[in-house]
C-alpha positions as CSV (number, residue, x, y, z in Angstrom):
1,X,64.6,8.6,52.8
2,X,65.2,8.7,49.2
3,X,62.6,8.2,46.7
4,X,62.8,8.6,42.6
5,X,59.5,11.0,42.6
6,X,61.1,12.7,39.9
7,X,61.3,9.6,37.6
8,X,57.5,8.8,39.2
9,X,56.7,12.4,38.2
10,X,57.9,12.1,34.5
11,X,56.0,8.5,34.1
12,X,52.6,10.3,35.6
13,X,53.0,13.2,33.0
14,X,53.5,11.0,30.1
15,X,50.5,8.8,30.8
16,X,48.5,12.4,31.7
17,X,48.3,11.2,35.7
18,X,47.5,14.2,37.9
19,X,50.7,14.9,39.6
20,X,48.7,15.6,42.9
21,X,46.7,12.7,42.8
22,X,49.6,10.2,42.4
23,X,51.8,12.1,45.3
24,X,48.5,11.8,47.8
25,X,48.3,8.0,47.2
26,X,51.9,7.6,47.5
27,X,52.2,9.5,50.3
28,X,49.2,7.8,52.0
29,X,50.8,4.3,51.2
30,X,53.7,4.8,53.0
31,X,52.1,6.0,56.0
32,X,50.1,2.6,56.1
33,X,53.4,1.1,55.5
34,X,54.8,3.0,58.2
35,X,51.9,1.5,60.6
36,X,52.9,-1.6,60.3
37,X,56.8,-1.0,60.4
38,X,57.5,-2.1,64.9
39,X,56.8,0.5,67.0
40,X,55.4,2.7,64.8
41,X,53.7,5.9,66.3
42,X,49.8,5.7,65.8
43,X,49.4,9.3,64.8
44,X,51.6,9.9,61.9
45,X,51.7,11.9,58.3
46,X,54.3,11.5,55.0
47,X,55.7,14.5,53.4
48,X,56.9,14.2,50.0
49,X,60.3,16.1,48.5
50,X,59.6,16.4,45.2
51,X,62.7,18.3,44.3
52,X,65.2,16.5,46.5
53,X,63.8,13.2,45.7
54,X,63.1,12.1,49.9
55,X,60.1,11.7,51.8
56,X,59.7,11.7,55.6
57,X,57.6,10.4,58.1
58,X,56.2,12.8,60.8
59,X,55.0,11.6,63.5
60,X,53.7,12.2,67.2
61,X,52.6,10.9,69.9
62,X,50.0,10.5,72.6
63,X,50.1,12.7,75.8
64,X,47.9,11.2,78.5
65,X,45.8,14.0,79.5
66,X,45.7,15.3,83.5
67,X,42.0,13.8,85.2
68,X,40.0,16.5,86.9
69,X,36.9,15.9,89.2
70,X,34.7,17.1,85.9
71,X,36.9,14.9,83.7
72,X,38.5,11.9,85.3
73,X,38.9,10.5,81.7
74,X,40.2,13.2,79.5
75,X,41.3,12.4,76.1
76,X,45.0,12.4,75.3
77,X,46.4,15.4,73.7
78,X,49.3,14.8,70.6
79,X,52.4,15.8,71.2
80,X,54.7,18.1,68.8
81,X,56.1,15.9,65.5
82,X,59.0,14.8,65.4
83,X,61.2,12.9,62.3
84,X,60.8,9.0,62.6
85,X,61.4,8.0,59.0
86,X,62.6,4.1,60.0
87,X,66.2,3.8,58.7
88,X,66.1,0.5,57.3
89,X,62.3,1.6,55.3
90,X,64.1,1.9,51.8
91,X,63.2,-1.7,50.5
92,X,59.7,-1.9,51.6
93,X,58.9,1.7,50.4
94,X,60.7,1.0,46.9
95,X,58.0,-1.8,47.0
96,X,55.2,0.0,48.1
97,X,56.2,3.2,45.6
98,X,55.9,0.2,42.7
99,X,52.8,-1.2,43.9
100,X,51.1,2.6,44.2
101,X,52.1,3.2,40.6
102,X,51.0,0.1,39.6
103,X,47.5,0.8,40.8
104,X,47.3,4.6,39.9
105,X,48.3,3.6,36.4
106,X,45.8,1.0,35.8
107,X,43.4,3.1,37.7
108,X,43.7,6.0,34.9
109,X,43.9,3.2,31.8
110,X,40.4,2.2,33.1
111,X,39.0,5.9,33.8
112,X,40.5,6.2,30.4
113,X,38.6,3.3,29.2
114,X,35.8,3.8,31.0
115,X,35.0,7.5,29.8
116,X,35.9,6.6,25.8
117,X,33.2,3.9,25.7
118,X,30.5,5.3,28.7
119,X,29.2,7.6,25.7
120,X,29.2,4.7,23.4
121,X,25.9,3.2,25.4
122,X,22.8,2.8,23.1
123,X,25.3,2.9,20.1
124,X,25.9,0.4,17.2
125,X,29.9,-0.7,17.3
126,X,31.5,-2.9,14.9
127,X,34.1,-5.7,16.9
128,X,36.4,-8.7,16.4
129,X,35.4,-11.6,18.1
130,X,37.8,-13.4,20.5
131,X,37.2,-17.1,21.3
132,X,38.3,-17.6,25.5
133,X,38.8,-20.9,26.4
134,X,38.8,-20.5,29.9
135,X,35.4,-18.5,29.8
136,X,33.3,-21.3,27.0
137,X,30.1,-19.0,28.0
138,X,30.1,-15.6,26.9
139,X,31.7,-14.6,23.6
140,X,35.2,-11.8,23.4
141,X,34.5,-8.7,21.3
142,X,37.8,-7.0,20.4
143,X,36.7,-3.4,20.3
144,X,40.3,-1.6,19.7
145,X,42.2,-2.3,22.8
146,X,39.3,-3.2,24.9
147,X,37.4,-6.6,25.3
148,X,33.5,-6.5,25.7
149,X,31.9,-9.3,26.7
150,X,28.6,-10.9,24.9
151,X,26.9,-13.1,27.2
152,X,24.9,-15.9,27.1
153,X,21.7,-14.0,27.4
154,X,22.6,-11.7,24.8
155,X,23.4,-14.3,21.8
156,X,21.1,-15.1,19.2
157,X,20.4,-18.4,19.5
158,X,21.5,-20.4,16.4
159,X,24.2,-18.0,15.3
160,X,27.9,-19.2,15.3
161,X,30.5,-16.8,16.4
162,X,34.1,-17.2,14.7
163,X,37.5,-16.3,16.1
164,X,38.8,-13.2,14.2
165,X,35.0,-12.5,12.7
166,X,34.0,-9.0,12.5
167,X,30.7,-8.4,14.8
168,X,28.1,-5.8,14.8
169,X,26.8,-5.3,18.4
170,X,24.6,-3.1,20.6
171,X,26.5,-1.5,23.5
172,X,24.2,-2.9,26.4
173,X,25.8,-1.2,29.4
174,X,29.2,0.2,30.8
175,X,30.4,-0.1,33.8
176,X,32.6,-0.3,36.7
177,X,33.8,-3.7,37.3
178,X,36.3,-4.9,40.0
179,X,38.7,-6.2,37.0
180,X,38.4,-2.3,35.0
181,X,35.7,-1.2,32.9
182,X,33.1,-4.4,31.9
183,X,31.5,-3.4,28.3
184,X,28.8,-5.7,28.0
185,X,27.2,-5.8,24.3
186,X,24.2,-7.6,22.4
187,X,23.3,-9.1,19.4
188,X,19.6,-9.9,20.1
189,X,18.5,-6.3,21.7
190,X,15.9,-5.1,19.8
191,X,17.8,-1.8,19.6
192,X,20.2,-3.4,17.0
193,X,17.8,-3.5,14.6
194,X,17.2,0.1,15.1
195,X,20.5,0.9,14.9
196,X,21.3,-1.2,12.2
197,X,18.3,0.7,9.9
198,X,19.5,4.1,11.1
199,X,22.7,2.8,9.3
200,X,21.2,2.4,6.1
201,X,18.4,5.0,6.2
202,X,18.8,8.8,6.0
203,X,15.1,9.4,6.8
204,X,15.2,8.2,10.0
205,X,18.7,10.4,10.7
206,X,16.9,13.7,9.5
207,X,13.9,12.7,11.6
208,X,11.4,12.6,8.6
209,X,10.5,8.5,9.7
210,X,10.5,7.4,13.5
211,X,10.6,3.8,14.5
212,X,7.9,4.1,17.0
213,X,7.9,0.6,18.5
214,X,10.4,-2.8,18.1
215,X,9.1,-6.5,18.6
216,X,11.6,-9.0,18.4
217,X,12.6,-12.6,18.4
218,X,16.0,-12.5,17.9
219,X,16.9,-15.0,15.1
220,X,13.5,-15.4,13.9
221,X,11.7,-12.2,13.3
222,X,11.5,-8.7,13.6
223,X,8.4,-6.3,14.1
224,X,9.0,-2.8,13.4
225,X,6.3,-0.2,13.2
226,X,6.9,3.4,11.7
227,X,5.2,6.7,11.2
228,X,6.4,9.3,8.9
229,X,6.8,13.0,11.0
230,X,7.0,14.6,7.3
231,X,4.4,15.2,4.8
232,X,4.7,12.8,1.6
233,X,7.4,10.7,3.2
234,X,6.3,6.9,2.7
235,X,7.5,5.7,6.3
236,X,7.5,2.2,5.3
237,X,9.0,2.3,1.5
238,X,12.2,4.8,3.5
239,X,13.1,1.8,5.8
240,X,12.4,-1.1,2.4
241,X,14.7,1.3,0.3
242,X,15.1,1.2,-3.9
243,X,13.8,-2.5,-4.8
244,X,14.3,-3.6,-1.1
245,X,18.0,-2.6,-0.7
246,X,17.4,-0.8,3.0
247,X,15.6,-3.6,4.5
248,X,18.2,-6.5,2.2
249,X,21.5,-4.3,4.2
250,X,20.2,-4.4,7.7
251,X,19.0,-8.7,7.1
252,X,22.6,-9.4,5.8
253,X,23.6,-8.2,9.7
254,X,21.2,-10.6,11.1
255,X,21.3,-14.3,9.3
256,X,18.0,-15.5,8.8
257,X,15.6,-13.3,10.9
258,X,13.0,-12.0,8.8
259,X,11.5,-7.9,9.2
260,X,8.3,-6.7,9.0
261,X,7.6,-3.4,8.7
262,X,4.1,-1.9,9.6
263,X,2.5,1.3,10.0
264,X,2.1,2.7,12.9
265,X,-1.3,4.6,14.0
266,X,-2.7,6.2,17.3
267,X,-5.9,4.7,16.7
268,X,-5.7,1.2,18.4
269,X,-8.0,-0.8,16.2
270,X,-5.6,0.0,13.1
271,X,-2.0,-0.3,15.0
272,X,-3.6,-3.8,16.2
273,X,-4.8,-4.9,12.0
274,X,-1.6,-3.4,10.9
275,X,0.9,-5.5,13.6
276,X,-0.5,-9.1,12.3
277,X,0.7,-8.4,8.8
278,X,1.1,-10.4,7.1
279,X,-2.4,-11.6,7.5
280,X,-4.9,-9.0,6.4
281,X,-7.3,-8.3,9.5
282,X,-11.3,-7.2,8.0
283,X,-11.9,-5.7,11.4
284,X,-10.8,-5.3,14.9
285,X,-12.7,-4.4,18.0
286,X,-11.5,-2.9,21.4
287,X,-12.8,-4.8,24.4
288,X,-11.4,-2.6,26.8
289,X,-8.8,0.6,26.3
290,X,-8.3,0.4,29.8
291,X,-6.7,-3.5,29.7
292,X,-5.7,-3.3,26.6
293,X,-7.6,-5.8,25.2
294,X,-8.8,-6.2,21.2
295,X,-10.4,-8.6,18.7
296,X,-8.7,-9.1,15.2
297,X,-11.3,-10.7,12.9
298,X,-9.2,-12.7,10.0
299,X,-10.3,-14.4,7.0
300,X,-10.3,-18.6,7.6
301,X,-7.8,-18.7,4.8
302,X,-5.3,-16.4,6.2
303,X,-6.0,-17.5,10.3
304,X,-2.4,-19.5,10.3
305,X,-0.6,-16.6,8.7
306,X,-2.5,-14.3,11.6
307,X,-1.1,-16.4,14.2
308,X,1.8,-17.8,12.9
309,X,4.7,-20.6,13.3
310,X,4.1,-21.4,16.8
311,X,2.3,-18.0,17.5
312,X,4.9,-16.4,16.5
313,X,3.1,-13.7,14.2
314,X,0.4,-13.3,17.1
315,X,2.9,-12.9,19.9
316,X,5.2,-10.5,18.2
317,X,2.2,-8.5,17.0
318,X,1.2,-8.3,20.7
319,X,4.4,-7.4,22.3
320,X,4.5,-4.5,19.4
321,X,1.6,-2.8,19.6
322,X,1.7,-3.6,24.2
323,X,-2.3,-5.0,23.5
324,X,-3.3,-8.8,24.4
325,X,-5.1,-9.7,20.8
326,X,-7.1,-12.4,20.4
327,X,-8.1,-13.7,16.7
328,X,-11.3,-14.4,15.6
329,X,-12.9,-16.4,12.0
330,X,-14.5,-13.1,10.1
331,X,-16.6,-16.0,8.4
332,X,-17.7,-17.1,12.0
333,X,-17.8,-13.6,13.6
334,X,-20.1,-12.4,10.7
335,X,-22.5,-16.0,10.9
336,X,-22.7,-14.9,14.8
337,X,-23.8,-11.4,13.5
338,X,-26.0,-12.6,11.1
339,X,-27.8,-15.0,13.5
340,X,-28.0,-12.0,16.2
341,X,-29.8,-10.0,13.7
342,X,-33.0,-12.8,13.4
């Protein structure tokens, strides 16, 4: 039965499809075929002629096996094979041969897909957004060819999204999907920002600054705490940059969210005073390493800035340093102290 393999063959090469790979899936789709044609033998195989352009079907059949006293029910032996290529085949395996293709070439433009952008998770890409009217929830991101998806989850609440906009976005995960690769990406992982400030700051390239820790409330504000790994590198001035320029770059990416940058330290007490900057702590005490646990005494003038819109500051300064904090009056604190001391 005549097949064009060789125009198959030249299509495979040109879209770099393994020759072998394409001539087992044709070759096991028109054995399936095959099954289903009437009368079809159940044991059966497809041999492909690449050169003459033909394929057969080789079939055989089932020889019921001779019963014995020690095996009345012996298992059928196959017989020898023999040609059984249906004559009138030629229309349905023209269809199946464009169906195979079909699927083997989408199947490599997603392997494709999929290995360009599985090494791109973790990474900072820059996209065009897409509006989709049939899917109002999640948000298009033209990357190149390739659509990624920014769900619901991963918006920033506020922001507006424009058709034809260009996007920064975090590469979430990649994976794959029953529709081809799914490239799902975020504007409200923490990791932007970290991205975004490795953008704009070579310290933190070279490895002379770390970012040690990331608290965020994605359109509101930003916690970052750094340490510098290099002797007279100010870890906090590297990320601020010449008259704020560093910090400015990375907050033109983000709308309105504000950053605060703190200095990180292994000792508890000053990672904990450090995290509710703005507010100025005069003292903290560790209730218990083991829970985690830690009193920030804060001037009466500056307690609202401690704990902030809504407990904002408080929160964030928590979820940054991983220690529950509770804030305390330093005037009241040091009365109580006083009064002990009688």
């Amino acid at each position: 039965m005549e097949l064009d393999l060789a125009g198959m063959h030249q299509l495979a090469v040109e879209q770099g499809i393994d020759l072998g790979q394409l001539d087992a899936a044709l070759a096991e789709a028109l054995r399936l075929a095959y099954l289903k044609t009437p009368h079809a033998a159940k044991h059966a195989r497809v041999e492909l002629d690449s050169r003459a352009g033909t394929f057969t079907v080789w079939a055989r059949d089932e020889i019921p096996g001779e019963p014995t006293e020690d095996n009345p029910h012996p298992a059928p032996t196959l017989g020898e094979e023999y040609d059984d290529t249906p004559r009138n085949f030629g229309r349905l395996a023209a269809a199946t041969a464009r169906q195979v293709i079909t699927q083997v070439f989408r199947k490599a433009e997603d392997d494709k897909i999929f290995g360009a952008f599985s090494g791109q998770k973790g990474k900072l890409i820059t996209g065009i957004v897409q509006q989709d009217a049939s899917d109002p929830a999640n948000v298009h991101v033209a990357i190149g060819d390739v659509e990624a998806i920014l769900p619901r989850r991963e918006q920033v609440p506020g922001e507006r999204y424009r058709h034809g906009e260009r996007l920064r976005v975090y590469v979430v995960n990649v994976a794959r999907g029953l529709k081809g690769p799914e490239i799902v990406v975020s504007r409200s992982h923490p990791e932007l920002v970290r991205r975004l400030f490795e953008r704009e700051v070579p310290e933190l390239v070279s490895g002379a600054v770390s970012i040690m820790a990331i608290a965020r409330e994605a359109g509101a504000r930003t916690k970052i705490a750094v340490r510098a790994n290099t002797e007279g590198v100010n870890p906090k001035g590297a990320l601020i940059g010449p008259g704020g320029a560093r910090v400015r770059a990375v907050m033109e990416n983000l709308g309105p969210e504000k950053i605060d940058i703190v200095d990180w330290s292994a000792d508890p007490a000053k990672f904990v005073a450090a995290a509710l900057s703005p507010a100025i702590a005069t003292g903290v005490q560790v209730i218990s390493e083991k829970n985690k646990t830690a009193i920030a005494f804060i001037h009466d003038d500056q307690l609202s800035l401690a704990i902030g819109k809504e407990g904002q500051n408080a929160r964030l300064a928590a979820k940054l340093t991983g220690w529950k904090i509770g804030i305390e009056s330093a005037e009241a604190h040091a009365k109580k102290v006083a009064q002990a001391g009688e």
